[in-house]
C-alpha positions in Angstrom: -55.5 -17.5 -35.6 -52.5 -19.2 -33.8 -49.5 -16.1 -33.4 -45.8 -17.6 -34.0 -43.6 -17.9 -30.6 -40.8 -16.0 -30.1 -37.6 -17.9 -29.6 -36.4 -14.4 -27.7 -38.8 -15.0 -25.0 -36.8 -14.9 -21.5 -37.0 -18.4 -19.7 -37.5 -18.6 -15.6 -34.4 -18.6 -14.1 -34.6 -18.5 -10.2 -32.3 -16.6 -8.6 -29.6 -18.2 -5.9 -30.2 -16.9 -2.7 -27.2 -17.6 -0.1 -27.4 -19.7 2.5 -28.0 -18.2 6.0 -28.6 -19.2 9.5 -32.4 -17.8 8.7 -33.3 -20.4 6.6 -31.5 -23.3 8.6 -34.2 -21.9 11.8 -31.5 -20.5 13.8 -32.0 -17.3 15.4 -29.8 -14.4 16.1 -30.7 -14.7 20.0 -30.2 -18.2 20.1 -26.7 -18.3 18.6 -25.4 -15.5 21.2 -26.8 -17.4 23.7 -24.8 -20.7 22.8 -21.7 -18.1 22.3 -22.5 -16.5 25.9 -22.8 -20.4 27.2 -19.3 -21.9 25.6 -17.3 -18.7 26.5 -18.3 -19.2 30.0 -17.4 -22.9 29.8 -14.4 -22.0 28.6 -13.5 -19.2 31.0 -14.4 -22.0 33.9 -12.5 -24.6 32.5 -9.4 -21.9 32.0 -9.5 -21.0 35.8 -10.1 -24.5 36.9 -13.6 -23.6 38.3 -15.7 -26.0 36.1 -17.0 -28.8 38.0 -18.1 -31.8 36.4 -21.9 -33.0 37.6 -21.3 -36.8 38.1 -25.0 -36.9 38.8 -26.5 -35.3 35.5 -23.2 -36.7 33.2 -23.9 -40.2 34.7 -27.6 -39.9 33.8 -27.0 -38.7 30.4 -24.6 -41.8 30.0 -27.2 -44.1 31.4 -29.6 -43.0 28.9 -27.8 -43.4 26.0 -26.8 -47.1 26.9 -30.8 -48.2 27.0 
């Protein structure tokens, strides 16, 4: 015997689940690292330390034309 559906039945509704870094692949360590890396920069550039590789920017340059 066939039973009668109940229109009451609940339907699948997936919850949302905010975005993190987690789900992108980005890792806790690596985006202190990157923090740790651009505060230094900027500390460098601040005291007019930061040099400038020629070498290595000129390469990079280079590389991108080809």
């Amino acid at each position: 015997m066939i039973s009668n559906i109940s229109a009451q039945t609940p339907a699948y509704v997936q919850k949302a689940v905010p975005k993190n870094d987690e789900s992108k692949g980005v890792s806790e360590t690596q985006k202190s690292e990157e923090l740790d890396k651009a505060s230094t920069l900027k500390e460098q550039i601040a005291n007019g330390t930061y040099t400038v590789d020629t070498s290595k920017t000129a390469q990079a340059v280079a590389e991108e034309l080809f």
